[in-house]
C-alpha positions in Angstrom: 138.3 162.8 153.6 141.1 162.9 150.8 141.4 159.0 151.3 137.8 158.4 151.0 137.5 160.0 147.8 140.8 158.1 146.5 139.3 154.8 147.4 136.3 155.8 145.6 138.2 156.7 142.6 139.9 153.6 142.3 136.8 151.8 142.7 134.5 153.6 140.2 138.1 153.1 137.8 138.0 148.8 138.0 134.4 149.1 137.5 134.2 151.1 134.3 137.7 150.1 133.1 139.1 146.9 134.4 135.6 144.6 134.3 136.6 141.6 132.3 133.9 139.6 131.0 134.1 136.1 130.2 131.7 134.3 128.0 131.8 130.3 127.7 130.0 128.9 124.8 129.4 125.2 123.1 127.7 123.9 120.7 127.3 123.1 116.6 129.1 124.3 113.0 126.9 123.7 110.3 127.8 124.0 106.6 126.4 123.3 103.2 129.7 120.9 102.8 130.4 119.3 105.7 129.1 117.4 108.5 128.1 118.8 111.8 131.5 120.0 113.7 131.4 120.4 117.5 132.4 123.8 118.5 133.6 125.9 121.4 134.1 129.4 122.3 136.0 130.6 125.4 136.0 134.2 125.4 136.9 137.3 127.5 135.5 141.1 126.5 136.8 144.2 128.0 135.8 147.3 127.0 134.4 146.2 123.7 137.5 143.9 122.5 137.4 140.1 122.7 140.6 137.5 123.0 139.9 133.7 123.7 140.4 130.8 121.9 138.3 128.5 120.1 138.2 124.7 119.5 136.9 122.2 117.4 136.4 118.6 116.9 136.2 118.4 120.1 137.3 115.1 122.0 138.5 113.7 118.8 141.6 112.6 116.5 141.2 115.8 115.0 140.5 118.3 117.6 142.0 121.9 117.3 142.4 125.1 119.4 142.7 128.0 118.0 143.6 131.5 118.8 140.6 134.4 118.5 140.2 137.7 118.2 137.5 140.6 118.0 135.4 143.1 118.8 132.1 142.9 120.5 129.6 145.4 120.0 127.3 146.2 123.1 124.3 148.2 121.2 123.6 145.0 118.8 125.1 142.5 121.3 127.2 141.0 118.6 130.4 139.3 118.3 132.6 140.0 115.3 135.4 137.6 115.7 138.1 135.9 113.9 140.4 132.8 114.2 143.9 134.0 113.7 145.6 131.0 114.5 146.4 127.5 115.4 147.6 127.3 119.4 147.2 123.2 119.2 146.3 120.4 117.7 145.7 116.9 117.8 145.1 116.2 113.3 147.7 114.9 111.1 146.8 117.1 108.1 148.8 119.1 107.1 148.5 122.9 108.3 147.4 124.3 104.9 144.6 122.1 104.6 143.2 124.1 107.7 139.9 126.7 107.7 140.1 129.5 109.4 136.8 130.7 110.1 135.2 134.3 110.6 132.4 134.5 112.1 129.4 137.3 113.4 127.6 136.2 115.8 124.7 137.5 118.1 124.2 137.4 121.8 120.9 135.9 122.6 118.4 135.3 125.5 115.6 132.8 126.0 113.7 131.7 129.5 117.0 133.0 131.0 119.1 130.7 129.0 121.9 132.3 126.8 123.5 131.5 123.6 125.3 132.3 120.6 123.5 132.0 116.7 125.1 133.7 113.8 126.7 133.0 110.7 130.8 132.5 109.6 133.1 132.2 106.7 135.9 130.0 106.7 139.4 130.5 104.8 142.3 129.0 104.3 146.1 130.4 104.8 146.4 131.9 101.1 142.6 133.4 101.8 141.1 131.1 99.4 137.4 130.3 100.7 136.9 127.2 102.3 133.2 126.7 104.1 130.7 129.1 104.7 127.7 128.2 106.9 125.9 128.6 110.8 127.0 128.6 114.0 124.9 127.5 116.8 126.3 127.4 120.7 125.0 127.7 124.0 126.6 128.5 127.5 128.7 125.8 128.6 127.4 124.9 131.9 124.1 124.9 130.9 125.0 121.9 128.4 127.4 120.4 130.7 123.8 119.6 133.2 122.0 118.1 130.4 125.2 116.1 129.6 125.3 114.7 133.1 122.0 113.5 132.8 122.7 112.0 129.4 125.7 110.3 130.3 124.1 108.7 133.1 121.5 106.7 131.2 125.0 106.3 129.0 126.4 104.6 131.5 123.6 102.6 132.6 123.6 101.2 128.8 127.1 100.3 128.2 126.8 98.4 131.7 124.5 96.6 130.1 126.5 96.1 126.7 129.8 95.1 128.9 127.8 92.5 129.7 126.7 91.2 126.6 129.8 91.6 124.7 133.8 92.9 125.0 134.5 96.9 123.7 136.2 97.6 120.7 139.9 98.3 120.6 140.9 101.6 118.5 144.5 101.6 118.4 146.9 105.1 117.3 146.4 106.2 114.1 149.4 105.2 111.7 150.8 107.0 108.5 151.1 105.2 105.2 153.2 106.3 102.3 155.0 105.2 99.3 158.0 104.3 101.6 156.3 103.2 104.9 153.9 100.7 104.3 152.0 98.7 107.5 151.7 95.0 108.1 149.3 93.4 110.5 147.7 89.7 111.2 144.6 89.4 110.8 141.8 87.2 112.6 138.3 87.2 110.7 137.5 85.9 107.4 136.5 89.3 106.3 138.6 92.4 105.9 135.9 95.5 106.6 137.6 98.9 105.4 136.4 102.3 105.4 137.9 105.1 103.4 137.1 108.8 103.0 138.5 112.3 103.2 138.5 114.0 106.6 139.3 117.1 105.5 137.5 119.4 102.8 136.4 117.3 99.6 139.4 118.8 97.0 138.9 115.9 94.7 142.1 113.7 95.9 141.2 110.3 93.5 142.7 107.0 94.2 142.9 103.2 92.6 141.8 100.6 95.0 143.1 96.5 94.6 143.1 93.9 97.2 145.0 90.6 95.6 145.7 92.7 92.3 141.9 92.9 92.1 140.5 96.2 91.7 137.7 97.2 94.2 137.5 101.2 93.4 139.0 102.9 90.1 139.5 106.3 89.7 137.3 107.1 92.7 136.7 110.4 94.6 137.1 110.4 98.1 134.3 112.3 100.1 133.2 113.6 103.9 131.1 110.3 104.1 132.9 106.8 104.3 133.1 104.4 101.8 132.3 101.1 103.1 134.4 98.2 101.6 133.7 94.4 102.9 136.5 91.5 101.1 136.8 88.0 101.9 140.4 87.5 102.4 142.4 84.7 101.5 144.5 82.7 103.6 148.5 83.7 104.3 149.5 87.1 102.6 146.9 89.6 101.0 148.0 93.1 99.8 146.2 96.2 99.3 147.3 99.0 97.2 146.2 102.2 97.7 147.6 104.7 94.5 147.0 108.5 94.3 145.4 109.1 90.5 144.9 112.8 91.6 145.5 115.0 94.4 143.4 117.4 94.3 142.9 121.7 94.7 145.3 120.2 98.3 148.4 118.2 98.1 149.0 115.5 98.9 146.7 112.8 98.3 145.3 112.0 101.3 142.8 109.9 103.1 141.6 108.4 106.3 141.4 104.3 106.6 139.7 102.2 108.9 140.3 98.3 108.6 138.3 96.4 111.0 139.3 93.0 112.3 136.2 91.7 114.7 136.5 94.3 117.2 139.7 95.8 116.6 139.8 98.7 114.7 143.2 100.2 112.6 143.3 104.1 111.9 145.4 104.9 109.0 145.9 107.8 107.0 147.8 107.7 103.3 149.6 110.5 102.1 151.0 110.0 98.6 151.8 112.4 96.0 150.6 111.9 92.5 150.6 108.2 90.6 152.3 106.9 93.8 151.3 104.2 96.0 150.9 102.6 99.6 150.7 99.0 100.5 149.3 97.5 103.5 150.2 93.8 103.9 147.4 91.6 106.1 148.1 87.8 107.0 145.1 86.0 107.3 146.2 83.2 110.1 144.5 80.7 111.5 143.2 81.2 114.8 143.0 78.3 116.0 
């Protein structure tokens, strides 16, 4: 009899103490500032507190996991949790230029489908604010079905493309600087470059020439890409990339694209102030 009642003890115990549970959310950051960010939240509550992680840019150059932590609240079914650091990631910025983002958010049930909606504030190391906007996310598998279907008719298009044309080629992402420049050869007639800031717009200003010509001045690099098409010369052409300010965030920095046909170069500058990057491009014949 004793035993029975210890079993049941230990049982009713893991039930009301030891009952972990684990949410798995996906889905959309919105702010007034930036572009839409993919978002994840893995997250386990026990007994009212919440540890997980969460991750951004998801899939891309720039994608970051983060460490979270909380408190859920069982009468409002709401999430107050916080991003307290940086576990991984994949971006070359550098680690003050991160947002750390707080966020309430509610639990929420439609025709048996749940998911997360609620609102955050992001801020950086020194607790400067960064972004402020909504969060959006719903459970993971439930989006993972309706990206199975998608990819599908995904796949069944890019079969299609294969056959009417090669893929693009993306190569690594390289960094330029005063000191480390980059040199490549070059196929097509036309140098296509795209230039912006990745990060938060701080203001970071540059001086664009190509042949000593200049094709931006004193221009302020933003969230959307500037799209820059040159007919280059044969043999040797230089661009010059100089930092005229660097912004609320040090260094100057900014993403590059230069595409050749279909091959596309990543680059990112990072120059402190009145200094400048060259990138060297040799037009050759190819024939």
């Amino acid at each position: 009899m004793k035993f029975k009642i210890l079993i049941l003890f230990l049982l009713l115990t893991k039930l009301i103490f030891g009952q972990i549970n684990n949410y798995k959310f996906i889905g959309t950051i919105i702010s007034d500032n930036l572009p839409p960010i993919s978002f994840k939240l893995d997250l386990n509550e026990q007994e009212g507190r919440v540890s997980g992680f969460s991750l951004t840019n998801i899939n891309s150059q720039d994608q970051t996991k983060s460490e979270v932590q909380g408190i859920y609240l069982k009468k409002s079914k709401t999430f107050q949790i916080n991003e307290t650091q940086i576990i991984s990631t994949s971006s070359e910025s550098p680690i003050n230029s991160f947002c750390y983002l707080n966020m309430t958010l509610e639990l929420k049930e439609k025709r048996n489908k749940k998911f997360l909606e609620g609102n955050f504030i992001g801020n950086f190391l020194d607790s400067s604010s960064c972004a402020k906007g909504k969060i959006i996310l719903m459970e993971e598998d439930f989006v993972n079905k309706k990206f199975k279907k998608i990819n599908k008719k995904i796949e069944k298009i890019n079969k299609k493309n294969v056959l009417k044309k090669d893929t693009n080629t993306i190569l690594i992402t390289k960094t330029i600087t005063e000191k480390n420049n980059f040199e490549i050869q070059w196929e097509s007639k036309f140098l296509t470059l795209n230039i912006w800031d990745s990060n938060k717009e701080d203001g970071d200003r540059i001086n664009l020439t190509i042949n000593n010509e200049i094709v931006l001045l004193n221009y302020t690099t933003k969230n959307k890409p500037k799209k820059i098409k040159y007919r280059l010369r044969k043999g040797k052409n230089v661009l010059k990339i100089k930092a005229v300010s660097t912004g609320a965030l040090p260094p100057n920095t900014s993403r590059i694209e230069l595409i050749d046909n279909k091959i596309k170069y990543p680059l990112i500058s990072e120059l402190e102030l009145n200094k400048t990057a060259e990138i060297i491009i040799f037009k050759i014949d190819p024939n």
